[in-house]
C-alpha beads as a LAMMPS data file, in Angstrom:
LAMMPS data file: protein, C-alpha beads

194 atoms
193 bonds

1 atom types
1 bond types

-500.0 500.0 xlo xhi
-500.0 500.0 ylo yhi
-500.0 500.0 zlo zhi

Masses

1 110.0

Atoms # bond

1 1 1 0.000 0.000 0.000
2 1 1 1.225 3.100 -0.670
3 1 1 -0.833 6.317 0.499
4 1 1 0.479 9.999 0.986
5 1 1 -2.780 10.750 3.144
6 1 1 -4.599 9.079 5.581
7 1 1 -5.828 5.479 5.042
8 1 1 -7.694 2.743 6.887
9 1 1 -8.081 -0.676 6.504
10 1 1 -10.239 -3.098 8.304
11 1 1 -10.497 -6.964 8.100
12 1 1 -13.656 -8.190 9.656
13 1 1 -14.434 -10.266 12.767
14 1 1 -13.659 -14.073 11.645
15 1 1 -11.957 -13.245 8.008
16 1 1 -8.127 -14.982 7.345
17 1 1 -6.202 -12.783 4.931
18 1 1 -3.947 -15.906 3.219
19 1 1 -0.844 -14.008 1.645
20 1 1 0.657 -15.751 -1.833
21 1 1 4.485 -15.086 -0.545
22 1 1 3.848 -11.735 -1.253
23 1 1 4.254 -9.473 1.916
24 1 1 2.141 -6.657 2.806
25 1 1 4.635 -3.085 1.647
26 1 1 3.434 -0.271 3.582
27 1 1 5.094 2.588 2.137
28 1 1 4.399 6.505 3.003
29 1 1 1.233 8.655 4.561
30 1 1 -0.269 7.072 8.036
31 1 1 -1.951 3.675 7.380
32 1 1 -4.586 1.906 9.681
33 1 1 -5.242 -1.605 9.929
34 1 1 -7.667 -2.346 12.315
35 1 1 -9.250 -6.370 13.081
36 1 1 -12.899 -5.850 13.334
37 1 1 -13.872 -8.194 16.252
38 1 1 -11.937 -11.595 16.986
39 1 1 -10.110 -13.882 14.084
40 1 1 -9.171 -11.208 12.445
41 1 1 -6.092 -12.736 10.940
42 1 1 -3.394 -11.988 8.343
43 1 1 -0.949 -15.227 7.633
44 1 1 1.954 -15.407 5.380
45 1 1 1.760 -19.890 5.590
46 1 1 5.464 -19.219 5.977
47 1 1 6.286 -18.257 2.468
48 1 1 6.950 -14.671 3.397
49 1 1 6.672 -11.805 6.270
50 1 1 3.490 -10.787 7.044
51 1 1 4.597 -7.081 6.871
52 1 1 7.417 -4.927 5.527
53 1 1 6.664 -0.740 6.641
54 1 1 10.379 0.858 5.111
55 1 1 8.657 4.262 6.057
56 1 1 5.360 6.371 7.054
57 1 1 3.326 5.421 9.713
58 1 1 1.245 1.856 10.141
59 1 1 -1.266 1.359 13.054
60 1 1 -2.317 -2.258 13.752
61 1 1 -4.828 -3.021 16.290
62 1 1 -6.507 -6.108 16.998
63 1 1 -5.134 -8.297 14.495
64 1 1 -3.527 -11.453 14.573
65 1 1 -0.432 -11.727 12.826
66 1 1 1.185 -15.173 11.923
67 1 1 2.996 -17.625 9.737
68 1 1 6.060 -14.959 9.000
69 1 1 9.511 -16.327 7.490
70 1 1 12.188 -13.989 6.321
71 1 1 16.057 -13.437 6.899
72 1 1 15.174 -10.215 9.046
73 1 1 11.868 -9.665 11.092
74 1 1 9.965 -12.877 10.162
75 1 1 5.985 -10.938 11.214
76 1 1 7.557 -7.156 10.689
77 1 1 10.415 -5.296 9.328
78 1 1 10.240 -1.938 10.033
79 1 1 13.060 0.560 8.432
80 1 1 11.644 3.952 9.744
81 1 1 8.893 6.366 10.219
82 1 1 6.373 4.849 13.198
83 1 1 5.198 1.139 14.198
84 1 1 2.093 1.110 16.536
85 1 1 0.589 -2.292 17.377
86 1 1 -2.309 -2.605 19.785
87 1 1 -4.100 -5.455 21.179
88 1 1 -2.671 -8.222 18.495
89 1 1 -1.270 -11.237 18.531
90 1 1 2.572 -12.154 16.765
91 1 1 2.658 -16.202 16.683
92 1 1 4.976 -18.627 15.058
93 1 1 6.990 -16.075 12.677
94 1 1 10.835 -16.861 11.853
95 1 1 13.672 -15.309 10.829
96 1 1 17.284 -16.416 9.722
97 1 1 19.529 -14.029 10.959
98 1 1 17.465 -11.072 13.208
99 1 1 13.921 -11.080 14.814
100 1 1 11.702 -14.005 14.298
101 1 1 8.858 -11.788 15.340
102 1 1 9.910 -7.903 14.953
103 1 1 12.639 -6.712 13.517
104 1 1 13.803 -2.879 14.025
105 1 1 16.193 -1.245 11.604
106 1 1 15.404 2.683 13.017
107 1 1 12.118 4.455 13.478
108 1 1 9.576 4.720 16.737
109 1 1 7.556 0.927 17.357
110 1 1 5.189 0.934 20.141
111 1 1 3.607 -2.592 21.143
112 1 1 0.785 -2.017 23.768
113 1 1 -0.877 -4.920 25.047
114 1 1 0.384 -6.869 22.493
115 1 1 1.615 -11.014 23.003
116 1 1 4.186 -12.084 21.304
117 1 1 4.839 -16.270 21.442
118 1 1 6.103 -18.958 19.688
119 1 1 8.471 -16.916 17.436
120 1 1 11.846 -18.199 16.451
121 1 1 15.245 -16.995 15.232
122 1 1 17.364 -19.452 13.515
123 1 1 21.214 -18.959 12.257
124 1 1 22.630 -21.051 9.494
125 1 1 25.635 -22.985 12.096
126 1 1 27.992 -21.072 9.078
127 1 1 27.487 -17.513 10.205
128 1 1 29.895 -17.349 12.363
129 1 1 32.917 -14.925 13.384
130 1 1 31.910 -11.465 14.694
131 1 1 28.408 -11.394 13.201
132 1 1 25.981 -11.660 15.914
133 1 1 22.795 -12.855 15.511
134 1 1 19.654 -12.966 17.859
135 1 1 16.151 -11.738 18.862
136 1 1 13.744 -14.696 19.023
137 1 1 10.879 -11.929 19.536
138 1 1 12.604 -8.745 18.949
139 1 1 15.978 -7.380 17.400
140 1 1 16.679 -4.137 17.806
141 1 1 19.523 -2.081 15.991
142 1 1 18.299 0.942 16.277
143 1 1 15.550 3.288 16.663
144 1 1 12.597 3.537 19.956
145 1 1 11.232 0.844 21.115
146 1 1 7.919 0.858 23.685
147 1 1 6.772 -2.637 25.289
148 1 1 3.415 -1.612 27.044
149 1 1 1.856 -4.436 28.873
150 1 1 3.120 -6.369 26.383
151 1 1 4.011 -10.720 26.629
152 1 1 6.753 -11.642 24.943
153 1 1 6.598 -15.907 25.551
154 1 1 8.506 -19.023 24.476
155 1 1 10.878 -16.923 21.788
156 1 1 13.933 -18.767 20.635
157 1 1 17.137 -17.838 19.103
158 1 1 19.339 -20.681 17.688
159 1 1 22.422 -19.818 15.819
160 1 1 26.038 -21.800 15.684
161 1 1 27.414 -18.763 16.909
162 1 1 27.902 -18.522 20.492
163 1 1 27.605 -14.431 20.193
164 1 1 23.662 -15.170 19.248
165 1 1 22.149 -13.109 21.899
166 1 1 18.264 -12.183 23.250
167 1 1 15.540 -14.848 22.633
168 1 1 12.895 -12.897 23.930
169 1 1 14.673 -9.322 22.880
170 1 1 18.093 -8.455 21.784
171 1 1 18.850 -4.717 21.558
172 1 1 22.085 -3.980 19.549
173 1 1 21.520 -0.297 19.624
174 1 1 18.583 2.211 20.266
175 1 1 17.072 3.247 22.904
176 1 1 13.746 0.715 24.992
177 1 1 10.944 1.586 27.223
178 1 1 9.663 -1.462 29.395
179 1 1 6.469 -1.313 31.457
180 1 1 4.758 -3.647 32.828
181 1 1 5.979 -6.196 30.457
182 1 1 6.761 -9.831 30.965
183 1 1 9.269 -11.991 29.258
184 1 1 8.566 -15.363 29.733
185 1 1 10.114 -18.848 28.774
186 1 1 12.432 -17.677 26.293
187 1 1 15.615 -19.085 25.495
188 1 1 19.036 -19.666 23.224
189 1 1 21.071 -22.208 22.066
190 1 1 23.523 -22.350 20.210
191 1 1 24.751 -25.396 17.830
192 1 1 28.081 -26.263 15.764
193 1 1 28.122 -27.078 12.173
194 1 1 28.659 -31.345 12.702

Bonds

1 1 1 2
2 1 2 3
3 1 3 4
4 1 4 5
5 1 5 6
6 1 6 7
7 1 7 8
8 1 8 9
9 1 9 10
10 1 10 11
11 1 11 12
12 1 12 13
13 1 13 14
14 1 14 15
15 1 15 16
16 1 16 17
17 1 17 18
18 1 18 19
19 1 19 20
20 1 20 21
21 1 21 22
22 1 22 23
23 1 23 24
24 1 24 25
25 1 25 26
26 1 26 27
27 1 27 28
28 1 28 29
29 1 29 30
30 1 30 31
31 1 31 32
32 1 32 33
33 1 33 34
34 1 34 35
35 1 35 36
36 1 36 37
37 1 37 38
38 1 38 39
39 1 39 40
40 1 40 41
41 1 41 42
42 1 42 43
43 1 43 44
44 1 44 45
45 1 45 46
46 1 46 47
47 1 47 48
48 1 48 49
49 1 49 50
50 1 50 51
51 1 51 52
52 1 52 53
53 1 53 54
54 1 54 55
55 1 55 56
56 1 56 57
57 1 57 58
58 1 58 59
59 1 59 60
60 1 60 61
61 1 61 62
62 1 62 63
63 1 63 64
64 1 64 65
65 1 65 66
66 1 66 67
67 1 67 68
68 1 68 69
69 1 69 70
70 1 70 71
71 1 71 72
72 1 72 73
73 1 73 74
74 1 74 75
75 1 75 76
76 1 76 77
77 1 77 78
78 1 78 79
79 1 79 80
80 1 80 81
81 1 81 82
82 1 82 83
83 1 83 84
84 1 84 85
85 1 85 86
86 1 86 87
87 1 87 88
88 1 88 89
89 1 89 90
90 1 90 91
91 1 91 92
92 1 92 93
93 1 93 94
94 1 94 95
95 1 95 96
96 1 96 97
97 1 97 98
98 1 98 99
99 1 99 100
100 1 100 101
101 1 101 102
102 1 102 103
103 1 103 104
104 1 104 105
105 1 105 106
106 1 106 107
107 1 107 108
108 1 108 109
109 1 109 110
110 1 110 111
111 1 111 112
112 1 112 113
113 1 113 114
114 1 114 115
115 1 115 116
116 1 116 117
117 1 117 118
118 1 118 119
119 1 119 120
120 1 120 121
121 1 121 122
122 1 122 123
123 1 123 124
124 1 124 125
125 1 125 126
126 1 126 127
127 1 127 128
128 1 128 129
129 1 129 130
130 1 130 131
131 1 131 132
132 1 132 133
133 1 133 134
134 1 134 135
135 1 135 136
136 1 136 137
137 1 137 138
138 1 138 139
139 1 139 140
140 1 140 141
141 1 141 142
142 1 142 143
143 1 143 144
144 1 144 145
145 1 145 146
146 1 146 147
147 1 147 148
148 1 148 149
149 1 149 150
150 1 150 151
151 1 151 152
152 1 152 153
153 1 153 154
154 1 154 155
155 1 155 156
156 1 156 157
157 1 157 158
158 1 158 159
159 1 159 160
160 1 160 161
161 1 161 162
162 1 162 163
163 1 163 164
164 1 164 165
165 1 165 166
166 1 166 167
167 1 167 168
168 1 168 169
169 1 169 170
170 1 170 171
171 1 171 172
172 1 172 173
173 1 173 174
174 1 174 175
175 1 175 176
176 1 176 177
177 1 177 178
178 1 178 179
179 1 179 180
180 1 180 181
181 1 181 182
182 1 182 183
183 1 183 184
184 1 184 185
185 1 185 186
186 1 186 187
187 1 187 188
188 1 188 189
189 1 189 190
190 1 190 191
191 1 191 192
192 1 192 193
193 1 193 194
């Protein structure tokens, strides 16, 4: 979507949007995706992120967003401009190298009441060296982050390099606002090529 005004979207109560391994590209103007009553539902089946927002301003609120896979921020990449999530769900999204659920390259992201579960980050065993990897949930290089009564639960980050850090949240840079949060059976491991 691309928009230089103001736009809103709504899915209704019960409706699964089914993406083709096409993301959703939010680009420019203030953009409003609001879940009209419960099941409201976007899932990428794993063949892509749910969505990508390189700039302007996206609003999600009571959504559910699953079934992410990319090598950065398997649900949502976001490059700049301003992130607000309300009242969704983030389940089962992965990611290769940073964020299985959110990734944050710069802007402002603000996730209030949000839970974010089952989300994975998984390094090939070959990246190696001095190239971190991590954020099961969240990665963070730079930018504002705000975790509102916000879950973060059973997020993973598995990489064979022992420098893989933050299965929940890994913050390499930036600057993060925690209340009344909870991070909750989260964990990493890290594995050698055999």
């Amino acid at each position: 979507l691309e928009s230089s005004q103001n736009q809103e979207l709504v899915v209704p109560e019960g409706i699964v949007l089914r993406l083709d391994g096409t993301q959703l590209e939010m680009h420019g103007g203030n953009i409003s995706l609001t879940g009209h009553g419960s099941g409201a539902m976007i899932d990428a089946e794993g063949l892509s992120r749910v969505i990508n927002v390189p700039n302007g301003s996206l609003a999600v609120r009571g959504m559910t967003l699953t079934g992410g896979a990319a090598s950065t921020g398997g649900c949502i990449w976001m490059g700049g401009g301003s992130l607000l999530l309300t009242q969704c769900l983030i389940a089962s999204c992965n990611a290769t190298e940073h964020g299985g659920g959110i990734h944050v390259e710069d802007g402002a992201v603000t996730l209030h009441e949000v839970n974010l579960t089952a989300c994975m980050m998984t390094a090939s065993p070959s990246i190696g060296g001095d190239q971190s990897t991590g954020g099961g949930g969240i990665s963070i290089f730079n930018g504002n982050v705000m975790l509102s009564l916000a879950y973060i639960s059973n997020c993973s980050a598995i990489s064979g390099n022992p420098s893989s850090l933050g299965a929940g949240l890994w913050i390499a840079n930036g600057a993060v606002t925690i209340l009344e949060t909870v991070i909750s059976m989260c964990h990493v491991e890290s594995r050698t090529a055999a």
